[in-house]
DRENPA-3360 file (N, C-alpha, C; in nm, 2 decimals, always signed):
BEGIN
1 = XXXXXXXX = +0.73/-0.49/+2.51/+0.83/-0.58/+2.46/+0.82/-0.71/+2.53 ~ +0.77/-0.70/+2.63/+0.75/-0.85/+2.75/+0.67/-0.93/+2.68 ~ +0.57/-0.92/+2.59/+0.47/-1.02/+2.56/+0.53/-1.08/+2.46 ~ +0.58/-1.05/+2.35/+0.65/-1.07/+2.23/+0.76/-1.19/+2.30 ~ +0.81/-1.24/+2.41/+0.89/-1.32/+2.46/+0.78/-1.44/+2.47 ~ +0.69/-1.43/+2.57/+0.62/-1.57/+2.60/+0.54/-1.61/+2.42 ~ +0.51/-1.52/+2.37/+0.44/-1.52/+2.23/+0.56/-1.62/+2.12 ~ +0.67/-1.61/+2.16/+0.76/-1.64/+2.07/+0.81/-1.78/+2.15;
9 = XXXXXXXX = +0.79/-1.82/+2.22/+0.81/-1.93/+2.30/+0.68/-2.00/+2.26 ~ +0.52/-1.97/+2.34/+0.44/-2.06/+2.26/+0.44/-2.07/+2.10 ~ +0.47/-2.00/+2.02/+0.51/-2.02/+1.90/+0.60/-2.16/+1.87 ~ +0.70/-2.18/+1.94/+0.78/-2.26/+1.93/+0.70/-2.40/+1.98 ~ +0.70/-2.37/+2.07/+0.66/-2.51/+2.14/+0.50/-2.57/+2.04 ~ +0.43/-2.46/+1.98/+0.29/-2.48/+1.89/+0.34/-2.59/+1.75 ~ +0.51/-2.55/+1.69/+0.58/-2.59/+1.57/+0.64/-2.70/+1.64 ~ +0.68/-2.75/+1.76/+0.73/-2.85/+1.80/+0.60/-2.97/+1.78;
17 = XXXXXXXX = +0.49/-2.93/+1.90/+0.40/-2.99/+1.92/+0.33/-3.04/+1.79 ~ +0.33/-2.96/+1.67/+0.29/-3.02/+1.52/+0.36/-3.10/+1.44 ~ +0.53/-3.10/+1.42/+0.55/-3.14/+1.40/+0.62/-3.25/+1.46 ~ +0.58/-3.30/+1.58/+0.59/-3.47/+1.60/+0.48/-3.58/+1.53 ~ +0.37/-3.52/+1.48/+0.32/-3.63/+1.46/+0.36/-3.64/+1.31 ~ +0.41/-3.52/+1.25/+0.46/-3.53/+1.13/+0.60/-3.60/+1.14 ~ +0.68/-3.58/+1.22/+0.79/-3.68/+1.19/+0.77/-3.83/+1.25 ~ +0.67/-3.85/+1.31/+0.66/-4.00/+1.32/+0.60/-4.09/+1.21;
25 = XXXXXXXX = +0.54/-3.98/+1.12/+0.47/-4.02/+1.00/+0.56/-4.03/+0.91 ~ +0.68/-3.96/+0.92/+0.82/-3.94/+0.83/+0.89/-4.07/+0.85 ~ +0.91/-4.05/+0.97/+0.98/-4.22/+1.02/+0.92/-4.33/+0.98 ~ +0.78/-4.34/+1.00/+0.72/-4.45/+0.95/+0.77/-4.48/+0.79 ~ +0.73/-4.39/+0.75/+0.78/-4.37/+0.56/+0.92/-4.43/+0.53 ~ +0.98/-4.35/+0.65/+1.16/-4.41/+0.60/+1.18/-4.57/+0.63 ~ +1.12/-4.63/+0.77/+1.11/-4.78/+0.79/+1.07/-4.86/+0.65 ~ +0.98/-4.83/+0.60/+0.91/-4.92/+0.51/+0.96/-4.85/+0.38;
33 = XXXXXXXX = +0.99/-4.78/+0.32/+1.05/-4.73/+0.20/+1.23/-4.73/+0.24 ~ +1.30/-4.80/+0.13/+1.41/-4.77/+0.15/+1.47/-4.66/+0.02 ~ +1.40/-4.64/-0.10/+1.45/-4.50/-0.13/+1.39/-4.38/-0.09 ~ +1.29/-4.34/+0.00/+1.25/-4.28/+0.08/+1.35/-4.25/+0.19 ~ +1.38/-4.40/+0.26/+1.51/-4.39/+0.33/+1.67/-4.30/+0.33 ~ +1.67/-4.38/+0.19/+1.82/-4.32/+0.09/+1.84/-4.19/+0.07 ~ +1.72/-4.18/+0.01/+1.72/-4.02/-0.06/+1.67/-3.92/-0.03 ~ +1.56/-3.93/+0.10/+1.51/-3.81/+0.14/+1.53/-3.80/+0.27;
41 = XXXXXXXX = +1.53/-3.88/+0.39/+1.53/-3.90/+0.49/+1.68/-3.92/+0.57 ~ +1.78/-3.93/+0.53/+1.88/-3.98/+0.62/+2.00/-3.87/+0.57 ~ +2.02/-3.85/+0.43/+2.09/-3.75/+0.38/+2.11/-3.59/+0.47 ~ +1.96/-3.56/+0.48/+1.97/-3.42/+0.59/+2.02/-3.44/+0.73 ~ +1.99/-3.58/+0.78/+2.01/-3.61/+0.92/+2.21/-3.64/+0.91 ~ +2.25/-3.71/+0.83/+2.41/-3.70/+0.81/+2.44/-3.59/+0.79 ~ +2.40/-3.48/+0.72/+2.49/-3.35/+0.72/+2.46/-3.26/+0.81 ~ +2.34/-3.29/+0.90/+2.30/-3.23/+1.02/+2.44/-3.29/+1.15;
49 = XXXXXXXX = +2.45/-3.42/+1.13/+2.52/-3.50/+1.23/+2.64/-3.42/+1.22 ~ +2.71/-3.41/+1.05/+2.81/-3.40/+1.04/+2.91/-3.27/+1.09 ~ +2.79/-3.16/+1.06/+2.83/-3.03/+1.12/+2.81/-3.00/+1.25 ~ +2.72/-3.06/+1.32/+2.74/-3.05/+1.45/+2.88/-3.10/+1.55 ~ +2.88/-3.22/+1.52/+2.96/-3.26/+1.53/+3.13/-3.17/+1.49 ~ +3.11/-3.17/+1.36/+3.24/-3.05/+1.35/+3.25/-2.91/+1.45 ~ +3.13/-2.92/+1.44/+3.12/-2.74/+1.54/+3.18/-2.79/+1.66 ~ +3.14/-2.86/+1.72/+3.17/-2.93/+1.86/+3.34/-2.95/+1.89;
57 = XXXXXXXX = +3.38/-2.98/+1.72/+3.51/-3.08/+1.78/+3.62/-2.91/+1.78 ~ +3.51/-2.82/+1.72/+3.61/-2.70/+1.63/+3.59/-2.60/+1.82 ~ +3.47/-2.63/+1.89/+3.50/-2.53/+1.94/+3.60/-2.62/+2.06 ~ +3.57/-2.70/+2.09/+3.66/-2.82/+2.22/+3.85/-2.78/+2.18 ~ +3.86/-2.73/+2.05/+3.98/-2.71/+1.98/+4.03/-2.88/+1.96 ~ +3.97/-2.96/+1.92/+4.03/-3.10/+1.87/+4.01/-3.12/+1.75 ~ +3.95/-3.04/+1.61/+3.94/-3.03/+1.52/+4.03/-2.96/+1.41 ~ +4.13/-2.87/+1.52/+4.19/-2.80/+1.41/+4.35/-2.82/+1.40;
65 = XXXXXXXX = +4.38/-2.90/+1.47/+4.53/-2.98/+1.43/+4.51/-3.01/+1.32 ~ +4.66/-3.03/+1.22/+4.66/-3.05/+1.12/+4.65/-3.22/+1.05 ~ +4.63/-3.28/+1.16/+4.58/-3.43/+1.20/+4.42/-3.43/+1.12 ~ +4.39/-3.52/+1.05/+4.28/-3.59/+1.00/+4.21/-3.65/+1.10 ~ +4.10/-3.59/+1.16/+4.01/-3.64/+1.29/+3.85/-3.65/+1.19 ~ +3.84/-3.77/+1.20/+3.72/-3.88/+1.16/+3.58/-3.86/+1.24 ~ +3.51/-3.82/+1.17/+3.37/-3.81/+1.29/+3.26/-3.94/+1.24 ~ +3.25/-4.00/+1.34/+3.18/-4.11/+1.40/+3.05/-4.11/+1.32;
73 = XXXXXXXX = +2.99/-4.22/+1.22/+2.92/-4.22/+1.20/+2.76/-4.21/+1.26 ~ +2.69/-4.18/+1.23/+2.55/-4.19/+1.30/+2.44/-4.31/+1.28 ~ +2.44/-4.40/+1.39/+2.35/-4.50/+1.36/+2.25/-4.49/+1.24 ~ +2.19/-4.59/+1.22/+2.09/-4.59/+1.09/+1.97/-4.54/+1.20 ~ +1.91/-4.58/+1.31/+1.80/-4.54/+1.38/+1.85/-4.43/+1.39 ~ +1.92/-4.40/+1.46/+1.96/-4.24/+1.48/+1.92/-4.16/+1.40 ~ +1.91/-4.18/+1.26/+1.95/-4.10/+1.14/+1.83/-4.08/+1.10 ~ +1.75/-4.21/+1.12/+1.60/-4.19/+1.08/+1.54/-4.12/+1.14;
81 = XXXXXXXX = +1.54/-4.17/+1.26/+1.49/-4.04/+1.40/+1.55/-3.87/+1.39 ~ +1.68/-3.86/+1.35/+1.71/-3.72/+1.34/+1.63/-3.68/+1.22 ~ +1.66/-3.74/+1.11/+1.60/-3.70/+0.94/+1.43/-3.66/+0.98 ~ +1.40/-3.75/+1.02/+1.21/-3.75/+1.04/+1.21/-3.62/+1.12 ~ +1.29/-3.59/+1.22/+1.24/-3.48/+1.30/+1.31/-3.36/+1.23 ~ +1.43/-3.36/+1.13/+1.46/-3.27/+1.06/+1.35/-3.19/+0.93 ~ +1.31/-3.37/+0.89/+1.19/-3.32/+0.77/+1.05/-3.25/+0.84 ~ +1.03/-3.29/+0.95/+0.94/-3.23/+1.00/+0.92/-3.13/+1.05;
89 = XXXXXXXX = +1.00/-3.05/+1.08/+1.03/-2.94/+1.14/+1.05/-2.85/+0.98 ~ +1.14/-2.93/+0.92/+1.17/-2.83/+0.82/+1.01/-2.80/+0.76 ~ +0.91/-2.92/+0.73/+0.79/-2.88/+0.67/+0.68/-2.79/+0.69 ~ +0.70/-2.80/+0.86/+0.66/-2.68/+0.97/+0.69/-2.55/+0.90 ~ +0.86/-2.54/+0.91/+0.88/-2.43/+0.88/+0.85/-2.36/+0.75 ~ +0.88/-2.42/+0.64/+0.84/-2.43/+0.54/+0.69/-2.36/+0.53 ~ +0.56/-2.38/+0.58/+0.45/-2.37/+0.59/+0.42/-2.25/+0.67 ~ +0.50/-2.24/+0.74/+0.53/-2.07/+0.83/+0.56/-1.98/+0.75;
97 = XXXXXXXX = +0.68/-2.02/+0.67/+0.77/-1.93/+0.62/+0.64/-1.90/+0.47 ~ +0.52/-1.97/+0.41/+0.47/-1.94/+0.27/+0.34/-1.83/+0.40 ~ +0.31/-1.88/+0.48/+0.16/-1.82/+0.52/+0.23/-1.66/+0.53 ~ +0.37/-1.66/+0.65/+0.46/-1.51/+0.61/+0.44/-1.43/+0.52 ~ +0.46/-1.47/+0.43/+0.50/-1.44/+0.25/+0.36/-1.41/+0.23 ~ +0.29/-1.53/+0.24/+0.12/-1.49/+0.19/+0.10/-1.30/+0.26 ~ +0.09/-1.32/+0.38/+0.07/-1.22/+0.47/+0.14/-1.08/+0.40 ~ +0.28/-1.10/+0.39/+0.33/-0.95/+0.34/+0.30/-0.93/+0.21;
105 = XXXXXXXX = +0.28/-1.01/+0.15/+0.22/-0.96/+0.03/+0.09/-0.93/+0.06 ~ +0.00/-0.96/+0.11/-0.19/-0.91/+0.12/-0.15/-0.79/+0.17 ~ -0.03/-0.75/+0.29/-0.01/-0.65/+0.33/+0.00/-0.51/+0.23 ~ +0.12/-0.58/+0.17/+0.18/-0.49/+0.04/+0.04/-0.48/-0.08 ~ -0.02/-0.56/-0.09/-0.14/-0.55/-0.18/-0.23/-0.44/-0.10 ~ -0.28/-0.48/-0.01/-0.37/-0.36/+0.08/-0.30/-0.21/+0.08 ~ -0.16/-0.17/+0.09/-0.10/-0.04/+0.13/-0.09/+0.00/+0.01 ~ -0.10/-0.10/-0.13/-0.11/-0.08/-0.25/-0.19/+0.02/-0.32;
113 = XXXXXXXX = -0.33/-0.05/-0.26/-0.48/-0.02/-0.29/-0.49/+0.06/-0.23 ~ -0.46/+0.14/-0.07/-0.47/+0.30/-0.02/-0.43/+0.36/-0.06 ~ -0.30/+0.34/-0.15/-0.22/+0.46/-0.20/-0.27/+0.51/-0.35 ~ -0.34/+0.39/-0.39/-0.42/+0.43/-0.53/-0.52/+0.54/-0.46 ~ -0.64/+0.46/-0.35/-0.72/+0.53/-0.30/-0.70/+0.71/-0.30 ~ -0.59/+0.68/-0.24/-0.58/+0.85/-0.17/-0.51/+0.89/-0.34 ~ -0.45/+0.86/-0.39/-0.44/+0.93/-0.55/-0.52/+0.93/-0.64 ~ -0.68/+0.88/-0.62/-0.77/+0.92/-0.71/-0.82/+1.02/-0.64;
121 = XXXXXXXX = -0.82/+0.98/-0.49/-0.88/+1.09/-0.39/-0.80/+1.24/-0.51 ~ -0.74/+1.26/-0.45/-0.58/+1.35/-0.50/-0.65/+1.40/-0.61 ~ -0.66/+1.33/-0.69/-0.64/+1.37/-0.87/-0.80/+1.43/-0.86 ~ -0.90/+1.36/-0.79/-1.05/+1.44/-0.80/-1.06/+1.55/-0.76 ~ -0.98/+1.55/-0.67/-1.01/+1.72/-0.58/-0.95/+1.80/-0.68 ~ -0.81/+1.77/-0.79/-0.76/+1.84/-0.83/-0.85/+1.86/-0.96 ~ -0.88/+1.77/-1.01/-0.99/+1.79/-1.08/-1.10/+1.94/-1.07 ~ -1.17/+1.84/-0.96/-1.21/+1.97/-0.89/-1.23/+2.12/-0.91;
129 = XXXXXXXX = -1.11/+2.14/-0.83/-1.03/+2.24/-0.81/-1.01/+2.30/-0.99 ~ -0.98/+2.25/-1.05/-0.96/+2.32/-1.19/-1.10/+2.32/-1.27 ~ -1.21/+2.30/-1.26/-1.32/+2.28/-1.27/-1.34/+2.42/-1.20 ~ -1.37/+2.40/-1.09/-1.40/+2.54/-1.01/-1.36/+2.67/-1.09 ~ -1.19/+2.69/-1.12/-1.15/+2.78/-1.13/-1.22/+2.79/-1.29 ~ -1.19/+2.70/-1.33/-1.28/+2.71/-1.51/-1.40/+2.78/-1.50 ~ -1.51/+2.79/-1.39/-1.64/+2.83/-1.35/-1.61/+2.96/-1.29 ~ -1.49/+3.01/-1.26/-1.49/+3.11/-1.17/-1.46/+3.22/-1.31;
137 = XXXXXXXX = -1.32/+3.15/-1.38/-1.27/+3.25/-1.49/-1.41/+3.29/-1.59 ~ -1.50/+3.16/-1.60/-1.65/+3.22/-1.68/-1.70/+3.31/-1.58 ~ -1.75/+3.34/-1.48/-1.79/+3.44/-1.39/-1.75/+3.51/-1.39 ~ -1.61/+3.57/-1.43/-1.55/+3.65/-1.42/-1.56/+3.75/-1.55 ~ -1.56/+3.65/-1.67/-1.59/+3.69/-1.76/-1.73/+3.79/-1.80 ~ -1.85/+3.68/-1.74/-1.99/+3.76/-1.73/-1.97/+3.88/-1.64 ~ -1.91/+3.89/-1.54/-1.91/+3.99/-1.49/-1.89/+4.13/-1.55 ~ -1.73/+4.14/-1.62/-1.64/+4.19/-1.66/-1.76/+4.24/-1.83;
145 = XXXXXXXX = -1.86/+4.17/-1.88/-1.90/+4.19/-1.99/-2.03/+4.27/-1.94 ~ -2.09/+4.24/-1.85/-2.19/+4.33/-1.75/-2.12/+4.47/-1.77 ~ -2.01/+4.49/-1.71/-2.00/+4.57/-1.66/-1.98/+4.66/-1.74 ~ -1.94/+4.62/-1.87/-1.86/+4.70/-1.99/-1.98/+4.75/-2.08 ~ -2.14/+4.63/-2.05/-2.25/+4.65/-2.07/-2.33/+4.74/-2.00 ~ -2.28/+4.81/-1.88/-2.33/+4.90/-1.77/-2.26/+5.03/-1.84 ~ -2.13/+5.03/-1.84/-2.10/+5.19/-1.83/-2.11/+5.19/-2.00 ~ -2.13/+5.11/-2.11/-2.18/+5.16/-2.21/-2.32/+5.22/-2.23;
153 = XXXXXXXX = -2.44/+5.17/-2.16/-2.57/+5.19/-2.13/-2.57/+5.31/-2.02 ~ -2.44/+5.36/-1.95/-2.44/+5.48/-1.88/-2.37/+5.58/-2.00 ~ -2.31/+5.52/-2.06/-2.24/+5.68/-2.18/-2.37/+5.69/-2.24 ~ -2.45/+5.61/-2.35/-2.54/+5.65/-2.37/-2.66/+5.72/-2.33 ~ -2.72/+5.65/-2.17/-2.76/+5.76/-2.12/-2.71/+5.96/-2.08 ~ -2.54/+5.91/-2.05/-2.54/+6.04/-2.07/-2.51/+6.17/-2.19 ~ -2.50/+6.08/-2.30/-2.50/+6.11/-2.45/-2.63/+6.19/-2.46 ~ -2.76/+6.12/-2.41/-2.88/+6.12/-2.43/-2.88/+6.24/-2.38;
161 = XXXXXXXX = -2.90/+6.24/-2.25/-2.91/+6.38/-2.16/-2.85/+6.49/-2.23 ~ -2.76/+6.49/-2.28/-2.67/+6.65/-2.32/-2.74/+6.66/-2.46 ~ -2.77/+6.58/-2.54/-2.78/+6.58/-2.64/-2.97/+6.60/-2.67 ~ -2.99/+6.56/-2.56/-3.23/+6.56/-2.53/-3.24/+6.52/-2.62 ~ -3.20/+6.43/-2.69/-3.24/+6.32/-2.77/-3.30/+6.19/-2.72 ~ -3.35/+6.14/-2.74/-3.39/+5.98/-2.68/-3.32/+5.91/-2.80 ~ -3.26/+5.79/-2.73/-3.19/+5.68/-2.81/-3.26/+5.58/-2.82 ~ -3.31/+5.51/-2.92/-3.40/+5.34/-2.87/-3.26/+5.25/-2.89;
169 = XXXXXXXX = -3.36/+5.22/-2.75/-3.27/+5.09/-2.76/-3.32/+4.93/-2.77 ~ -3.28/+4.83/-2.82/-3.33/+4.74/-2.84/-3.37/+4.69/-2.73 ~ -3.46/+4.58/-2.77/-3.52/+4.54/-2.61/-3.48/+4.40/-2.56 ~ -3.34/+4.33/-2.70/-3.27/+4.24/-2.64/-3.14/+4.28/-2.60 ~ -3.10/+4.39/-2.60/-2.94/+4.43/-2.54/-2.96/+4.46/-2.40 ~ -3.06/+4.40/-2.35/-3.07/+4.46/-2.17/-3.20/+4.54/-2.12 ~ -3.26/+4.63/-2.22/-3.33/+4.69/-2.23/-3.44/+4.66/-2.20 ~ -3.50/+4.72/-2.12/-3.66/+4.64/-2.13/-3.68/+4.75/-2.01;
177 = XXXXXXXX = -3.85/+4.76/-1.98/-3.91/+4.83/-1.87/-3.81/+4.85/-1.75 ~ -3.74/+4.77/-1.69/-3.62/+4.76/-1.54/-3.49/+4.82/-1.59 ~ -3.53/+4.90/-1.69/-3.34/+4.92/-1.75/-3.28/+4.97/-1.63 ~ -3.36/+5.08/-1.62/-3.33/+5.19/-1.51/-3.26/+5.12/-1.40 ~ -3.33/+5.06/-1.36/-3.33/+4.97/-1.22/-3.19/+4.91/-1.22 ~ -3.18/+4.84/-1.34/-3.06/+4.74/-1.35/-2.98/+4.85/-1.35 ~ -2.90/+4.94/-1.44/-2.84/+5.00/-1.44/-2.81/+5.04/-1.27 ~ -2.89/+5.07/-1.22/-2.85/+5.16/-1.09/-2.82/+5.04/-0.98;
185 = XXXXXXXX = -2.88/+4.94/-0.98/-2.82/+4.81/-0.91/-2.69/+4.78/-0.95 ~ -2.64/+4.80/-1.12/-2.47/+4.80/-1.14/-2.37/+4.87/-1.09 ~ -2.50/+4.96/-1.10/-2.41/+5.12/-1.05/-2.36/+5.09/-0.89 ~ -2.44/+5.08/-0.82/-2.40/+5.01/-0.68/-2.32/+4.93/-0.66 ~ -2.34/+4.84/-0.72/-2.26/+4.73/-0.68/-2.09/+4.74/-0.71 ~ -2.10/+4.87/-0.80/-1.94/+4.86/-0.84/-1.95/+4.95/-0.74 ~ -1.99/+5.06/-0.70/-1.96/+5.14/-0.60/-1.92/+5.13/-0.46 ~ -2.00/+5.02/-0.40/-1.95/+4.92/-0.27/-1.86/+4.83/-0.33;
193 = XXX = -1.79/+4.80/-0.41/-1.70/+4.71/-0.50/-1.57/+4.81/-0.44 ~ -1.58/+4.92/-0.50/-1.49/+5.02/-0.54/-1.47/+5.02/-0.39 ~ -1.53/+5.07/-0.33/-1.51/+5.15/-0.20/-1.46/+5.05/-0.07;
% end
């Protein structure tokens, strides 16, 4: 928290230090223009005078009798000199207060664009993930049709046997020279399955 103190003081003194040359450029403007004068430059500095001034008379307690107390007008130099350094500062500020703005919005834009990120992220995996399971329920299926294709090719064989008949069997239903083999590799595998 200590640094954030001197940080916030050279800040100040950085908005002071810029805007003097902007209100001597203000001033100059109000000298030589007099609706410049009128209308932009002296207006702020009288209602700046005027409330200060009130605050002052309100906290001294001379302002709040029920007496009508008159506050002193503010020279015309005065006024120019306050206004120039009021418009200048205000322009300062002004210029702080959009780059701010700029800033929280890039911010808000950027936190924007992660949160899509990580929700396409999100929605692919879920994707994914239901993809997978679509490939697993087909696996499951082949398996389950294997198997139904094993212990039918085991009734037959043992149809065959009791009956010493030979059955043909076609040589696209599974059949082929390795029947044997396959069979007994299904046989296994449900049996370490099973067990």
């Amino acid at each position: 928290m200590a640094p954030i103190f001197p940080l916030a003081k050279l800040a100040f003194l950085f908005v002071k230090q810029v805007a003097r040359p902007l209100a001597s450029s203000i001033r100059r403007r109000a000298v030589r223009s007099a609706l410049f004068r009128e209308k932009i430059c002296l207006p702020p500095a009288r209602l700046y005078h005027w409330c200060e001034v009130r605050m002052k008379m309100y906290v001294m307690n001379i302002g709040r009798s029920s007496q009508g107390s008159t506050i002193p007008r503010l020279s015309e130099e005065a006024a120019i000199e306050l206004g120039a350094n009021l418009l200048g500062e205000g322009v300062i500020f002004g210029i702080a207060v959009a780059i701010l703005g700029y800033e929280v919005s890039r911010q808000k834009e950027k936190e924007r664009k992660k949160e899509q990120e990580e929700s396409d992220f999100i929605n692919s995996l879920e994707q994914r993930i239901n993809d997978l399971a679509f490939a697993n329920e087909e696996l499951d299926t082949k398996v389950r049709e294997l198997t139904r294709s094993m212990y039918a090719t085991q009734h037959q064989l043992q149809i065959q046997g009791r009956s010493g008949t030979a059955l043909q069997m076609k040589p696209h239903e599974g059949q082929g020279p390795n029947s044997g083999s396959l069979t007994r590799a299904l046989v296994d595998a449900k049996n370490k399955i099973s067990s």
